[in-house]
C-alpha positions in Angstrom: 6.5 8.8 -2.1 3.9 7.0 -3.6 0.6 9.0 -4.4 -0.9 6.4 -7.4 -1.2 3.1 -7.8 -3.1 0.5 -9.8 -4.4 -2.9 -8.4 -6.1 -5.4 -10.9 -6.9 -8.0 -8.7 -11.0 -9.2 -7.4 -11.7 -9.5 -4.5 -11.7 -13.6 -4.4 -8.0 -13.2 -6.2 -7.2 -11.5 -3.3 -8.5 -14.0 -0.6 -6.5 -16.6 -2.6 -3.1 -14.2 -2.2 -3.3 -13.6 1.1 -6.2 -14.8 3.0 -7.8 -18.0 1.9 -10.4 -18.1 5.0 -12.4 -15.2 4.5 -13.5 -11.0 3.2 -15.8 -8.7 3.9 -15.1 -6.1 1.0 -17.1 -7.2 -1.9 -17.6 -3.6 -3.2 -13.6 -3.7 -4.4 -14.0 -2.9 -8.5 -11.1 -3.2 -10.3 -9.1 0.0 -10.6 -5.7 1.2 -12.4 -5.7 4.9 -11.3 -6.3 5.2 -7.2 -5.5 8.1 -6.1 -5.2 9.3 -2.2 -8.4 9.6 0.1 -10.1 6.8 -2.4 -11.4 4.0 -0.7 -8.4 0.8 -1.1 -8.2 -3.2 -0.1 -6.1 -3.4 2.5 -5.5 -6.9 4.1 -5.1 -7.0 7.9 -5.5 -9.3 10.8 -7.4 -8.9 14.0 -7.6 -10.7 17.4 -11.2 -11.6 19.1 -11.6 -11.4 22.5 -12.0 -15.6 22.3 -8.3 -15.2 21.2 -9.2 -16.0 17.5 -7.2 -14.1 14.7 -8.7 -13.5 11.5 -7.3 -12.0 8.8 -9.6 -10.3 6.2 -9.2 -8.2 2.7 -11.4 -5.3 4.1 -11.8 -1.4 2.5 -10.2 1.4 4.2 -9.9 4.8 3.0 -6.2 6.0 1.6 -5.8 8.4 4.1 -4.6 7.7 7.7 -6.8 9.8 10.0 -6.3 8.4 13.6 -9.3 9.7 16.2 -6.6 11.9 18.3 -6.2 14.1 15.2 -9.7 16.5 15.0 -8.7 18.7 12.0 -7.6 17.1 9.3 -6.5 20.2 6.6 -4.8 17.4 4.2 -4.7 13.8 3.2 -1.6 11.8 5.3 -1.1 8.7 2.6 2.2 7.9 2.9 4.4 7.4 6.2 8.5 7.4 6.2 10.0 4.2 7.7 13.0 6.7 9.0 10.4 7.5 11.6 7.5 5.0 11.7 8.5 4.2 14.5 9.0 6.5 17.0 6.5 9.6 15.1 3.8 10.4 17.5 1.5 10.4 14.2 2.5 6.4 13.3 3.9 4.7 16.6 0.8 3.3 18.1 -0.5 1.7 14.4 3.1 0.5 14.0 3.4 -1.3 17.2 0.2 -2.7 16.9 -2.0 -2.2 13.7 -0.4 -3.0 10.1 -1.3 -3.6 7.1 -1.0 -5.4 3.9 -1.7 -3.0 0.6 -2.1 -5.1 -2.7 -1.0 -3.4 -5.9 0.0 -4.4 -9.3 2.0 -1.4 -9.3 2.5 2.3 -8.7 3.2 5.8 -10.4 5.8 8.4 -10.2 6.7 11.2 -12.5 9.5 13.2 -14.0 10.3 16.2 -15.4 8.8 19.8 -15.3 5.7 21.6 -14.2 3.0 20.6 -16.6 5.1 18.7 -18.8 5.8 15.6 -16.7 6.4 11.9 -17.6 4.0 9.2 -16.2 6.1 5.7 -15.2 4.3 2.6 -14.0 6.6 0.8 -11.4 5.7 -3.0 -11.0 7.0 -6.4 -10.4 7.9 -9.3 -13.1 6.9 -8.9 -16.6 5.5 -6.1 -18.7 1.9 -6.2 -18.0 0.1 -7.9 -20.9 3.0 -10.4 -21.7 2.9 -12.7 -18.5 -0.4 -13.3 -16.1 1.1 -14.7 -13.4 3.4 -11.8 -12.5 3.0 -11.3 -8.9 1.4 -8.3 -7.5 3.4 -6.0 -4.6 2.2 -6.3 -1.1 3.4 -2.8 0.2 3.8 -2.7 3.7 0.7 -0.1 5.6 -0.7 1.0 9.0 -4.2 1.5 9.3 -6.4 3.3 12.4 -9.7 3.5 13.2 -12.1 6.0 14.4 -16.0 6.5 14.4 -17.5 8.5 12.3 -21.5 9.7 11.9 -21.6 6.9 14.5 -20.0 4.1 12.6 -16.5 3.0 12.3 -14.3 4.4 9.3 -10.9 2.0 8.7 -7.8 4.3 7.1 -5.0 3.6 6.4 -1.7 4.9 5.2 1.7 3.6 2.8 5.3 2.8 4.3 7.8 4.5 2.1 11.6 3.9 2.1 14.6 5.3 -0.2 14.4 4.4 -3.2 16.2 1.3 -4.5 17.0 -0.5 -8.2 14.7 0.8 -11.1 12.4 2.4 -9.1 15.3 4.6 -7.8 15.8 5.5 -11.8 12.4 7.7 -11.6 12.3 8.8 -8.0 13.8 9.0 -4.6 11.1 7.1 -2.5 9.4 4.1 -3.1 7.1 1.8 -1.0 8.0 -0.5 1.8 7.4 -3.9 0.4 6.9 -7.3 2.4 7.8 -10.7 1.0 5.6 -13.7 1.5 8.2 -15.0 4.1 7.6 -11.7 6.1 3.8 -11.8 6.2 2.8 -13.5 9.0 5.0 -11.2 11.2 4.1 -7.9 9.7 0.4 -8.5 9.8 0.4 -10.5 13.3 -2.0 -8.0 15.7 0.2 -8.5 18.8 1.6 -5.7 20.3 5.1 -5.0 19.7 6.8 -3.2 22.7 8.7 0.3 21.5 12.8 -0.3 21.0 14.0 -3.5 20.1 10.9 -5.4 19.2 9.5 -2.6 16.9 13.3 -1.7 15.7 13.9 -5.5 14.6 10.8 -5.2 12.8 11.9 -2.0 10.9 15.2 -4.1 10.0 12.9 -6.9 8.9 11.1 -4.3 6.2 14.1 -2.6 5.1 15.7 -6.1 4.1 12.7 -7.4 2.9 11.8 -4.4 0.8 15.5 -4.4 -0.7 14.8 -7.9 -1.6 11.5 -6.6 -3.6 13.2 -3.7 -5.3 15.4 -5.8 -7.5 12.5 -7.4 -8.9 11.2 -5.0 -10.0 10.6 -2.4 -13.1 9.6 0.2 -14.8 8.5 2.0 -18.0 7.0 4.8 -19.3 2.7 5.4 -19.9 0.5 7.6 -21.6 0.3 11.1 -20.0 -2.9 10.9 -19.4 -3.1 9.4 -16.3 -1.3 12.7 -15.0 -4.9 13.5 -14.3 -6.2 11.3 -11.9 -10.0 13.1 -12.1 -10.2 12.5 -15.6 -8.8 9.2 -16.6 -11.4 6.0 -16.7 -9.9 4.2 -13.8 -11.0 0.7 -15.3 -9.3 1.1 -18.6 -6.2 -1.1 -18.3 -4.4 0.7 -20.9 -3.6 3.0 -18.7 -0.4 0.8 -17.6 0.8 0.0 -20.9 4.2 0.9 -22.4 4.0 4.3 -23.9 
């Protein structure tokens, strides 16, 4: 699974990444501790009815609440790629409403009950020691439905068996998409259920096994175990324990 991640990256860094023409979410602050139902940058394309496409770093709320689903008793964050899709919950956004989610890195923990160990997963260097390590671009879905009368983006994280290091400190990890796979997992046309949306499965499962042996891990400070109390902008919190 992946319930914690860390992104590092303003808002123009992002454009620069992955969008270059555009944003709308200039609230984004900095955080290294975001935890589910928080509000994330997720990148995502859209078409216009003059058959423009735009793609935009925009905010959406870590927790995938599509309009058909009234009661909502807890947060849906992550989705499995086993079943993304052919699940009634994910199909629809799968086929037709992805997602890019920036992150520098996530969480995952081991051992006992109120004695577990914090790791920080991430790609390239130990953070500190080279700037231009590149940040993840884990693979999401996103939905939309109005709320109060305006519209509430949310959006949710593709997880896959864990592979390489990050299979070292759990069994899932997130879907990741390399730069070559982009422009097809964020393209807003409709994929048609079977082979279209199967090849496109394929497509995530190689390119995430490419990600995964890029990347590492090490231990941090226990005190990110507590999402509620931890400054979310101190950057220490993803240092080597």
């Amino acid at each position: 699974m992946c319930g914690r991640f860390a992104m590092d990256k303003e808002t123009n860094d992002l454009i620069e990444e992955f969008v270059l023409d555009g944003n709308d979410f200039r609230d984004w602050s900095v955080s290294y501790s975001i935890a589910p139902t928080e509000a994330i940058p997720v990148v995502r394309e859209r078409a216009h009815r003059d058959g423009q496409i735009t793609r935009t770093v925009e905010a959406a709320a870590w927790d995938f609440h599509p309009s058909f689903i009234t009661s909502h008793t807890r947060p849906q964050f992550n989705a499995r790629i086993e079943t993304v899709a052919t699940n009634g919950m994910w199909k629809g956004a799968f086929a037709a409403h992805r997602v890019i989610v920036p992150m520098r890195g996530y969480y995952e923990w081991t051992g006992e009950k109120n004695a577990k160990t914090p790791w920080f997963i991430h790609a390239g260097a130990e953070p500190g020691t080279d700037a231009g390590a590149p940040l993840l671009a884990a693979a999401g879905l996103c939905t939309v439905r109005k709320v109060d009368g305006e519209w509430q983006l949310s959006a949710a994280i593709i997880t896959r068996e864990a592979r390489d290091a990050s299979g070292e400190v759990h069994d899932r990890m997130p879907a990741f998409v390399t730069p070559e796979l982009r422009d097809e997992w964020l393209s807003p046309a409709k994929l048609t259920p079977g082979a279209e949306t199967d090849a496109l499965v394929d497509a995530l499962l190689a390119s995430s096994e490419q990600v995964a042996g890029t990347v590492r891990t090490h231990e941090v400070d226990r005190r990110v175990n507590n999402s509620r109390a931890v400054d979310p902008a101190d950057r220490t919190l993803i240092d080597p324990a």
